[in-house]
C-alpha positions as CSV (number, residue, x, y, z in Angstrom):
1,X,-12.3,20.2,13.5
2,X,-12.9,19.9,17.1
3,X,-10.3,20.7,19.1
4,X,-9.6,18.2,22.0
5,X,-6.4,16.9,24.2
6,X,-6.3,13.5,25.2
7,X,-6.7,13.0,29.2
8,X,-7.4,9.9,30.4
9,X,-8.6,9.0,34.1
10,X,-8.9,5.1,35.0
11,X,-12.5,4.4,36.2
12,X,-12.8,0.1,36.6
13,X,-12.6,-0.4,32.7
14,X,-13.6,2.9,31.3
15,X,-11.6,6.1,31.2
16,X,-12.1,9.6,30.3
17,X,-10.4,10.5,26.8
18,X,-10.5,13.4,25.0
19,X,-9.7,13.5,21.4
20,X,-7.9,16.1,19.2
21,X,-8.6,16.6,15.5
22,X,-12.2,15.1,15.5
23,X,-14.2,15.8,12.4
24,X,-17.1,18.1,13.9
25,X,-19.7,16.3,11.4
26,X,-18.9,13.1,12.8
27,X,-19.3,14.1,16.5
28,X,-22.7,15.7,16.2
29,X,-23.6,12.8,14.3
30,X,-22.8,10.4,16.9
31,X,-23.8,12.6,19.3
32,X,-27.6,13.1,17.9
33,X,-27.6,9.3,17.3
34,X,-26.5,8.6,20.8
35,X,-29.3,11.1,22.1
36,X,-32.0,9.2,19.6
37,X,-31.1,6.3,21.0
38,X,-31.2,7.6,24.8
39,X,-27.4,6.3,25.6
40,X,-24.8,8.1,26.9
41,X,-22.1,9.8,23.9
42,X,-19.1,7.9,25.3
43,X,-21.1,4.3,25.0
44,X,-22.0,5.4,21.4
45,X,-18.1,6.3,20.8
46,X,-16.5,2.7,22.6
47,X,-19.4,1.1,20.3
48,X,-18.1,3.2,17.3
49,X,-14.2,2.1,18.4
50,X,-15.0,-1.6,18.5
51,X,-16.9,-2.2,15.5
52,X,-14.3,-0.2,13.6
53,X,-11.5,-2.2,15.0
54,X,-13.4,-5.6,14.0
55,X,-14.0,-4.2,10.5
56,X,-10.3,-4.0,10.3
57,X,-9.6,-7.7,12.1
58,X,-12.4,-8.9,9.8
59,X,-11.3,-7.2,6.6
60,X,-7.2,-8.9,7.5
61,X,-9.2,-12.2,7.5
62,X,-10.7,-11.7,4.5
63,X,-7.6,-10.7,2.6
64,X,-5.7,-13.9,4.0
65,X,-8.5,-16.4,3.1
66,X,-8.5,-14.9,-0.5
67,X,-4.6,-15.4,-0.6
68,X,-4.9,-18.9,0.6
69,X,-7.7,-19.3,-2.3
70,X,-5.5,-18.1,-4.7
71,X,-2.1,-20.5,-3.7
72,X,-4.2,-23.2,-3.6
73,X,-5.5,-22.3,-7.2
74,X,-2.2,-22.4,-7.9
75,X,-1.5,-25.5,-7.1
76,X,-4.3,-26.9,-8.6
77,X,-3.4,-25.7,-12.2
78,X,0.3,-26.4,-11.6
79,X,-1.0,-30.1,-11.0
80,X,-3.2,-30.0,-13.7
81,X,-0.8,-28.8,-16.6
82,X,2.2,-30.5,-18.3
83,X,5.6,-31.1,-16.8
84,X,7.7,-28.4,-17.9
85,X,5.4,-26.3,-18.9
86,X,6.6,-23.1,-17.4
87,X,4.1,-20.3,-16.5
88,X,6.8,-18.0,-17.5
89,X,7.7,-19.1,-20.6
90,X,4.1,-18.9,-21.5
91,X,3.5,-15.3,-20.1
92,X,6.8,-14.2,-21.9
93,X,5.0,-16.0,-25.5
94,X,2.2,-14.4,-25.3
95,X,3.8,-10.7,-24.9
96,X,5.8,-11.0,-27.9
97,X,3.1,-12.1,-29.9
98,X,1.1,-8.8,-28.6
99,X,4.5,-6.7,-29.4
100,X,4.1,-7.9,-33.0
């Protein structure tokens, strides 16, 4: 691991940082790709940081669109079945007849 120490210096929107406990893999391979690509290491990195941050923003979305799916699944089938059927009572059925 690379050993760096954050220290940041306010420059318009950019500042300095540098970062302890970065993998040394990772670096030179941002680094070489950065150099392939004839940009500087710390536009590479602020690329790196935002496309990583809108995975995770994106990935959130995902998981909540899924969730709504699923409730409104739900609702469906509860409209669909029987009143009085219980979802319960059926799960709790079916679990003593695989006990048996």
């Amino acid at each position: 691991m690379f050993e760096k120490y954050i220290k940041m210096e306010n420059k318009e929107s950019h500042m300095s940082v540098s970062i302890k406990d970065i993998d040394e893999d990772a670096f030179r391979n941002l680094k070489a790709e950065a150099v392939r690509m004839g940009i500087k290491v710390g536009d590479a990195a602020t690329e790196a940081f935002r496309m990583w941050v809108a995975s995770k923003r994106q990935s959130k979305s995902r998981d909540r669109e899924k969730m709504l799916e699923a409730a409104r699944d739900m609702d469906r089938i509860r409209s669909e079945t029987e009143s009085g059927w219980s979802g319960v009572k059926e799960i709790r059925r079916w679990r003593d007849i695989r006990k048996r």
